[in-house]
C-alpha positions in Angstrom: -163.2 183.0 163.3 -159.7 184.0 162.8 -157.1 182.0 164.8 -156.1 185.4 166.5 -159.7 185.6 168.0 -159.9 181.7 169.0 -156.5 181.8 170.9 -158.0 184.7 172.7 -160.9 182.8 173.9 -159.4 179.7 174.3 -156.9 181.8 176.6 -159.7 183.8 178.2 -161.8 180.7 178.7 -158.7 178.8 180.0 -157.2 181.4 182.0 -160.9 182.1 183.9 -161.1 178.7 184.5 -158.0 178.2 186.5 -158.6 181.3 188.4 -162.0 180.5 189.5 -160.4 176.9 190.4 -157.4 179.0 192.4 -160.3 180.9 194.2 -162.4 178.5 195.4 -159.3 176.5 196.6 -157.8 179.5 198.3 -160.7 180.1 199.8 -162.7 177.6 201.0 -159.8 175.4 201.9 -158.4 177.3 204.1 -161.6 178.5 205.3 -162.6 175.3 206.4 -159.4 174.0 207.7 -159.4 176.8 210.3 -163.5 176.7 211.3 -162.7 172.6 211.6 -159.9 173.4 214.0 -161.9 175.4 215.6 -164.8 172.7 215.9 -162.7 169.7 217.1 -161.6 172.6 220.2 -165.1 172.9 221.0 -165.6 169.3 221.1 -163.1 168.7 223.4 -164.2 171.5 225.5 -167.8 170.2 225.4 -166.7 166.6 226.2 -164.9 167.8 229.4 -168.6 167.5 230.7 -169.5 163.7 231.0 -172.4 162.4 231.6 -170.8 160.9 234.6 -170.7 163.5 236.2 -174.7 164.8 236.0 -177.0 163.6 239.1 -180.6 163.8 238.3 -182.6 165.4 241.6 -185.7 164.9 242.4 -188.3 168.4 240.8 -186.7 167.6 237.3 -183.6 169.3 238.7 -179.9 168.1 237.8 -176.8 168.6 239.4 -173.4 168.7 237.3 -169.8 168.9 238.3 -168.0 171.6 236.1 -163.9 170.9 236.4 -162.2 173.7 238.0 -160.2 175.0 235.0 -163.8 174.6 233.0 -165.7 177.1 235.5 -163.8 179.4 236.1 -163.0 180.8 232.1 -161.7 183.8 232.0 -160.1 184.3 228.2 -161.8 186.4 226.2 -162.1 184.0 223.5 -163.9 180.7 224.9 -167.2 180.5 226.6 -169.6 177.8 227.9 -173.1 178.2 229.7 -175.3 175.2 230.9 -179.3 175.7 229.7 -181.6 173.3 231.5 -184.8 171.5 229.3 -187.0 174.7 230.5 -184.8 177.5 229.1 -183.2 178.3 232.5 -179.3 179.4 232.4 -178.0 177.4 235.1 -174.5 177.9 235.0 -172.0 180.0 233.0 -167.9 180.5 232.9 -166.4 183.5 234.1 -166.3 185.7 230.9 -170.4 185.1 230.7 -171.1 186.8 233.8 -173.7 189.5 233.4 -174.6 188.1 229.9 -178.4 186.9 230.1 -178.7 185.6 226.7 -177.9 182.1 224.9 -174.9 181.9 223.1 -177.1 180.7 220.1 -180.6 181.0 220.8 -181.7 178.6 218.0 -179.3 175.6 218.6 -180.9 173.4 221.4 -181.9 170.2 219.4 -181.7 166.5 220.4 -178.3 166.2 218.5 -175.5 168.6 218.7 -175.2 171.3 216.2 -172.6 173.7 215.0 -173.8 177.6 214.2 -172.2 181.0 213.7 -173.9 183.1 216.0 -173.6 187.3 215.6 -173.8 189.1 218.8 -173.2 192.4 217.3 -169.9 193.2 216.0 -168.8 189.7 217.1 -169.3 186.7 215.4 -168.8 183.1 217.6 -168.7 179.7 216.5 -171.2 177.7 218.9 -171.4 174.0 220.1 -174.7 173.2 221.5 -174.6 169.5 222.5 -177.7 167.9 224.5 -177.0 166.6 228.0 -178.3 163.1 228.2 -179.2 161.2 231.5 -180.7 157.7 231.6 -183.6 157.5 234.2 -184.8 154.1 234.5 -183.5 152.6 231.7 -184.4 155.3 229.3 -182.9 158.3 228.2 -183.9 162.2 228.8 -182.1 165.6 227.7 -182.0 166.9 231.1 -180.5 170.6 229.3 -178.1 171.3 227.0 -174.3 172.5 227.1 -173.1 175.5 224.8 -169.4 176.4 224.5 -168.2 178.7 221.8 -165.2 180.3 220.6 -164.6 183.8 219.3 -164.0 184.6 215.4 -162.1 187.4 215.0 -159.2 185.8 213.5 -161.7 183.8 211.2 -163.1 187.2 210.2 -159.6 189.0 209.6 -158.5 185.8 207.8 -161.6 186.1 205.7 -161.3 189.3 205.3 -157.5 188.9 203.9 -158.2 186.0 201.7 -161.3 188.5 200.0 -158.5 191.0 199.3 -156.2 188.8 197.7 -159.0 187.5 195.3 -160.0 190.9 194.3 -156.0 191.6 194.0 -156.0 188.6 191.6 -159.2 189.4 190.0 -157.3 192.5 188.5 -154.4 191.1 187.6 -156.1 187.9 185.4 -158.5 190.8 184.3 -155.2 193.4 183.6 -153.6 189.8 182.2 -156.3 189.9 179.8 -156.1 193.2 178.6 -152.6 192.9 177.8 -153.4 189.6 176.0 -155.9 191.6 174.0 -153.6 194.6 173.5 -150.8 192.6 172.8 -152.0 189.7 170.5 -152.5 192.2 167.1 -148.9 192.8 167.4 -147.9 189.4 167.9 -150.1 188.3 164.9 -149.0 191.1 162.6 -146.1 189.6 161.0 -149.0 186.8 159.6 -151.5 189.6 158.5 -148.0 190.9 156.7 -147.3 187.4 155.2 -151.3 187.2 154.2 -151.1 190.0 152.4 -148.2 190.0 150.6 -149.5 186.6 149.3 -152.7 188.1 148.2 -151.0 190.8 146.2 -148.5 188.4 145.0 -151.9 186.2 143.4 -152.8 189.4 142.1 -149.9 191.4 140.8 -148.4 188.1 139.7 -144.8 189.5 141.5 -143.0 187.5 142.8 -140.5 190.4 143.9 -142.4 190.9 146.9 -141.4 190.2 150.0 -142.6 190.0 153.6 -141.1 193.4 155.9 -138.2 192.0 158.4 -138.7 193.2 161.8 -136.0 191.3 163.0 -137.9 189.3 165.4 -136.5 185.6 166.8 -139.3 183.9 167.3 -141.6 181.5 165.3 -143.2 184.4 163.6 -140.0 185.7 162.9 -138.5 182.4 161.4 -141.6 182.0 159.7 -141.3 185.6 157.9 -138.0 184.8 157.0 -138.4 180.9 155.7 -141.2 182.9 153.1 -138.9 185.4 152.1 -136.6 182.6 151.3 -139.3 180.9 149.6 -140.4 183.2 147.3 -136.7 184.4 146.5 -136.6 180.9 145.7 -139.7 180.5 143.8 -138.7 183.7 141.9 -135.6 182.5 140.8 -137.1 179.0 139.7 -139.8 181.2 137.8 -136.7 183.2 136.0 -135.0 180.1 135.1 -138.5 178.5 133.7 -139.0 181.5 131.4 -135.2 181.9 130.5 -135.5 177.9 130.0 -138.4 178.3 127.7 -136.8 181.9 125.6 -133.7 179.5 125.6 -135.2 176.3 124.1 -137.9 178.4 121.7 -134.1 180.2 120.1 -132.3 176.4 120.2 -134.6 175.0 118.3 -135.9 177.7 115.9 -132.6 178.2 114.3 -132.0 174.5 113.6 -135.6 174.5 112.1 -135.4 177.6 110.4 -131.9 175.8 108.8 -133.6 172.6 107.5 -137.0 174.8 106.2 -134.3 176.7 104.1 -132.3 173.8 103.0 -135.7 171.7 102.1 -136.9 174.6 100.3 -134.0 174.8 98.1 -134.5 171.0 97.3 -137.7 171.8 96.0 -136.9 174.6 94.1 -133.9 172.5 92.4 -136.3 169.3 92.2 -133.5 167.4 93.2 -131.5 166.7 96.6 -128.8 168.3 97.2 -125.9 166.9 99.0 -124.8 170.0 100.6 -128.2 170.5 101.8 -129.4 167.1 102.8 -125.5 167.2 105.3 -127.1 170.5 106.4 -130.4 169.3 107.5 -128.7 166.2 108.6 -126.8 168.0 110.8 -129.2 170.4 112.8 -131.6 167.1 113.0 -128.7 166.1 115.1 -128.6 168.8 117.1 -131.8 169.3 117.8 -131.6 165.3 119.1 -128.8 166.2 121.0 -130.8 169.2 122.6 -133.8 167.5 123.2 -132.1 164.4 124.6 -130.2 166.6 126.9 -133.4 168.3 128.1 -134.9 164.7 128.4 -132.0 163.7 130.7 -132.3 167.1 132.8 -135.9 167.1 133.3 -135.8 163.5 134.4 -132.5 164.4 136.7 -134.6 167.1 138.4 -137.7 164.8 138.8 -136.0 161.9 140.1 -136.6 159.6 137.6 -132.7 159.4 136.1 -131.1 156.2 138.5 -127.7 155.6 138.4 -126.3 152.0 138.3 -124.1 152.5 140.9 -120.8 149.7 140.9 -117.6 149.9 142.4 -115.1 151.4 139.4 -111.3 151.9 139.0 -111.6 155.6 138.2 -108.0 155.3 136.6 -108.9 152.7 134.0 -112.3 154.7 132.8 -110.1 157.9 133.2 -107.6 156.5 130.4 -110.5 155.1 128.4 -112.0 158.3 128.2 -108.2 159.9 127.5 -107.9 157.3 125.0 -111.0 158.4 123.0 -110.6 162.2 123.4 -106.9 162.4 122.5 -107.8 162.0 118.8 -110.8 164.3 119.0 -108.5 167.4 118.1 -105.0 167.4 115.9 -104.7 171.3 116.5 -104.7 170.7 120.9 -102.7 168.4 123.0 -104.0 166.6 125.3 -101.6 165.0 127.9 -102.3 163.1 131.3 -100.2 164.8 133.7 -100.2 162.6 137.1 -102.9 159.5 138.1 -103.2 157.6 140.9 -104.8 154.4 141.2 -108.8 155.6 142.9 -111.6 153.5 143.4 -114.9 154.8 143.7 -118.8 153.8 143.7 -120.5 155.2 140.4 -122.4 155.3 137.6 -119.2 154.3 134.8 -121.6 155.3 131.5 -122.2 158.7 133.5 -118.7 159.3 134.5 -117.7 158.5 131.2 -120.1 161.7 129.9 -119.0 163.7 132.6 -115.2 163.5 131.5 -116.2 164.0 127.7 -117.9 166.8 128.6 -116.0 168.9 130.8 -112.9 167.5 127.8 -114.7 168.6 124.7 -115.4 171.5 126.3 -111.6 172.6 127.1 -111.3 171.3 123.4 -113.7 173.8 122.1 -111.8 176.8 123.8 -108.1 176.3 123.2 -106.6 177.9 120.8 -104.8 176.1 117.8 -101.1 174.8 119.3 -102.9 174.9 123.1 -103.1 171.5 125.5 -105.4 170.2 127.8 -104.0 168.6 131.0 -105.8 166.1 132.7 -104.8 164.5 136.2 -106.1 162.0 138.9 -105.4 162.1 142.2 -105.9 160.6 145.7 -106.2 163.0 148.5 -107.5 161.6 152.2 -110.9 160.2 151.1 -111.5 161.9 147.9 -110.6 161.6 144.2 -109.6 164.8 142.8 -110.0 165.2 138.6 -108.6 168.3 137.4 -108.9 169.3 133.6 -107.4 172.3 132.8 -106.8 174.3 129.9 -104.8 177.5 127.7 -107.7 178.4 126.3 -109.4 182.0 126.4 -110.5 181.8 129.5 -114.1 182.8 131.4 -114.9 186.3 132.9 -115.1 186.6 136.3 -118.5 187.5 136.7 -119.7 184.8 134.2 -118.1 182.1 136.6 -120.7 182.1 138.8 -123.5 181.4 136.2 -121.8 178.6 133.7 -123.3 175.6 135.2 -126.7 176.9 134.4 -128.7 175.7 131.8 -128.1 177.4 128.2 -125.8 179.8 130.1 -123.0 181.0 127.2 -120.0 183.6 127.9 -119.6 183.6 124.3 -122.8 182.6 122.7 -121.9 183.3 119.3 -118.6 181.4 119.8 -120.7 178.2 121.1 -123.5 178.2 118.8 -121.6 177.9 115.3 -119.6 175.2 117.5 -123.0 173.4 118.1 -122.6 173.3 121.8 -126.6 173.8 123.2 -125.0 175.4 126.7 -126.6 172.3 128.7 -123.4 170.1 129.3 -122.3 171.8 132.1 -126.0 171.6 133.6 -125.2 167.8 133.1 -121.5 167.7 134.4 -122.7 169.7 137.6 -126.0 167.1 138.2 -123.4 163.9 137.7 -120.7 165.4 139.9 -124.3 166.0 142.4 -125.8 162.8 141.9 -122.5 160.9 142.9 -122.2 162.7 146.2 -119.0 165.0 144.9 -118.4 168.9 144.1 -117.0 170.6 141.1 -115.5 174.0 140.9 -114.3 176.2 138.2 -111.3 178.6 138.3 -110.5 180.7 135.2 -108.4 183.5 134.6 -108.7 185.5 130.9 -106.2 184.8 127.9 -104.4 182.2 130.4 -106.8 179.3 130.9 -109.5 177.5 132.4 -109.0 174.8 135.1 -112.3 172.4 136.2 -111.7 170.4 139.9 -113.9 167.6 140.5 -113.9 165.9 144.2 -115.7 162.5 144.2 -115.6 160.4 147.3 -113.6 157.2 147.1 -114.4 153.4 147.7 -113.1 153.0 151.6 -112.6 149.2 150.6 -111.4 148.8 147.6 -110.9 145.0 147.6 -114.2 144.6 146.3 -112.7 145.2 142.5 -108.4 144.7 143.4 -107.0 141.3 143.6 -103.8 140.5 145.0 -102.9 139.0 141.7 -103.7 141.8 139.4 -101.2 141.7 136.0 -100.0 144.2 134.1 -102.3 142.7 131.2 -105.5 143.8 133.7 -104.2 147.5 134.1 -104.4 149.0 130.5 -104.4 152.8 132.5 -100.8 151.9 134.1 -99.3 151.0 131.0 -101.0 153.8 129.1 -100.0 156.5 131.6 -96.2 154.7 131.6 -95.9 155.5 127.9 -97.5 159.1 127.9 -94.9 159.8 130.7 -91.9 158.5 129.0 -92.9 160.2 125.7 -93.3 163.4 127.6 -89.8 162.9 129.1 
């Protein structure tokens, strides 16, 4: 059974419940309350005769003294009649006069009894209690006493509670036809979501999406958190097969390079220098590309922890400067401004962070260009920038360079062995140590990368208060570069 059919019976079955449980309260509560009302009045009426007040004569005959306001009843609504043990009507009220009948024929018992009596097109509520005499130590029912009560009210009241359960009657059974009307349009943004997931399984397209009607509901969010996931899961899918085109291309030209070069060894039946650098080198690519790929995969599972340690991020900045800086003849590369930042990180993964994002600038400057690098302190973060004069990115390839095997120039970066995965890398350490990184770029005038990493709030944890020069190789380092600059 689908869930749109159970939550209408579960609805129907819960909704009938409560109104058959409404009804009987509404109308046997009240109709009781009112005919026990009335009941207790007839008591009292009926107990205004006391035994007391009966005198036994001799023939079997009894004498009883009626009060005054008793006997003479005039209201329309209250009656009383005295019946002796023979079926005689020895005394009525006022209103009873010319009335020859009981007021409930059936009623005279040895205990008292309640009835609703019809006398035509009225309906009473009748007492008949026994009258009870003691004669020589034992008691006799001498007659009995009747008083009843008119019901007309009772009836109208009956009559009004009838038509306000038929009145609710059709509106839980109108309720119900709305519910049944209504629910197929409720549910029709899940028979949409159903079926695009079936044609998805079939088509194998993930381009689909679910209609948006707009709706703010659950239904509504639901729709939309699909479409977000299969835009998602479309894009992942994208990536996976660009991945795979990407890596199949990597690795087939390095391959296709050391079958040539082994090849020619054979045919020379000797080995080559030349050729045995050439293999050498694409093995170390291909080691470079798959250990890359290693470290990615493993980022994106999880399974890559960082040995996170409180670091002067000026002292690691100059190390990495200090290696870099010889890396090139043809660039300059000069430490502009650094402030003294301590953060909590990875150092080994910091370092390859620098190195990349600098080898990078490296590999796109020009002959004669330079390559600033500078450290700063702002509020809580530390702000790296590493900016270049080289050619510059496009504007629409800005978005896309921290993908994997993304290239503006793929020519350009293949013969410089680059496998378009250290960005990928830069962005997940930047990600993994709680910063951001951004990349502005303008053509034929530079490129410029920002990294935001938040500091150590107490740095005392790695500063002492007697910290030398000798301990601060950075602050020396950074004096020289300056005063060579000016």
């Amino acid at each position: 059974m689908s869930i749109q059919k159970r939550l209408l019976l579960i609805y129907t079955i819960i909704f009938s419940a409560a109104f058959f449980l409404a009804s009987l309260i509404v109308y046997w509560l009240p109709s009781n309350q009112l005919l026990a009302e009335i009941d207790r009045a007839l008591t009292a009426l009926a107990d205004e005769v006391r035994p007391e007040n009966t005198i036994l004569v001799p023939g079997g005959i009894f004498r009883i003294t009626i009060p005054q306001d008793l006997a003479t009843l005039e209201t329309a609504s209250t009656f009383m009649m005295i019946i002796s043990v023979d079926g005689d009507v020895l005394a009525r009220s006022n209103n009873l006069v010319g009335y020859n009948d009981y007021l409930d024929p059936d009623g005279r018992r040895t205990d008292k009894k309640f009835s609703l009596v019809r006398h035509g097109d009225t309906l009473l509520r009748v007492l008949t209690a026994p009258i009870i005499l003691d004669s020589q130590g034992e008691q006799r029912i001498v007659g009995h006493l009747q008083v009843a009560r008119l019901l007309d009210t009772y009836e109208s009241f009956n009559r009004l509670i009838f038509i306000a359960l038929l009145i609710g009657l059709g509106a839980a059974a109108a309720s119900l036809v709305l519910a049944v009307g209504l629910t197929p349009s409720l549910f029709k943004p899940l028979d949409d979501i159903a079926t695009v997931a079936r044609q998805i399984t079939k088509a194998d397209d993930l381009g689909r999406r679910v209609p948006d009607t707009g709706r703010t509901d659950e239904i509504g969010d639901l729709a939309r958190a699909f479409n977000q996931t299969l835009e998602r899961l479309e894009r992942l899918f994208q990536t996976q097969q660009r991945l795979l085109a990407d890596v199949s291309h990597e690795l087939r030209t390095p391959l296709t390079a050391v079958r040539g070069n082994i090849d020619l060894m054979r045919r020379m039946n000797k080995a080559d220098p030349e050729s045995l650098a050439i293999v050498q080198e694409e093995v170390d690519r291909m080691t470079r590309l798959v250990g890359d790929l290693l470290l990615l995969a493993r980022a994106d599972a999880g399974g890559q922890p960082l040995q996170m340690t409180p670091i002067e991020l000026d002292d690691l900045f100059f190390e990495v400067y200090r290696k870099v800086r010889v890396l090139s003849s043809a660039v300059t590369v000069t430490v502009v401004s650094i402030d003294q930042v301590c953060i909590l990180g990875d150092a080994d993964r910091l370092k390859q962070l620098f190195i990349i994002l600098i080898d990078n600038a490296l590999k796109y400057t020009p002959e004669g260009g330079e390559v600033r690098l500078s450290l700063s302190k702002t509020d809580l973060w530390a702000r790296v920038l590493i900016s270049d004069t080289g050619i510059g990115i496009p504007d629409e390839d800005q978005p896309h360079i921290f993908d994997r095997f993304y290239r503006v120039d793929k020519a350009r970066s293949r013969s410089q062995g680059g496998s378009g995965l250290g960005l990928s890398i830069a962005k997940w350490i930047v990600k993994a140590h709680g910063g951001e990184i951004y990349v502005t770029s303008e053509v034929g005038k530079g490129t410029t990368f920002a990294i935001a990493l938040p500091v150590l709030v107490d740095q005392t944890a790695v500063e002492s208060d007697d910290e030398t020069e000798s301990t601060r190789p950075g602050r020396r380092l950074l004096g020289a570069t300056l005063r060579r600059r000016a």
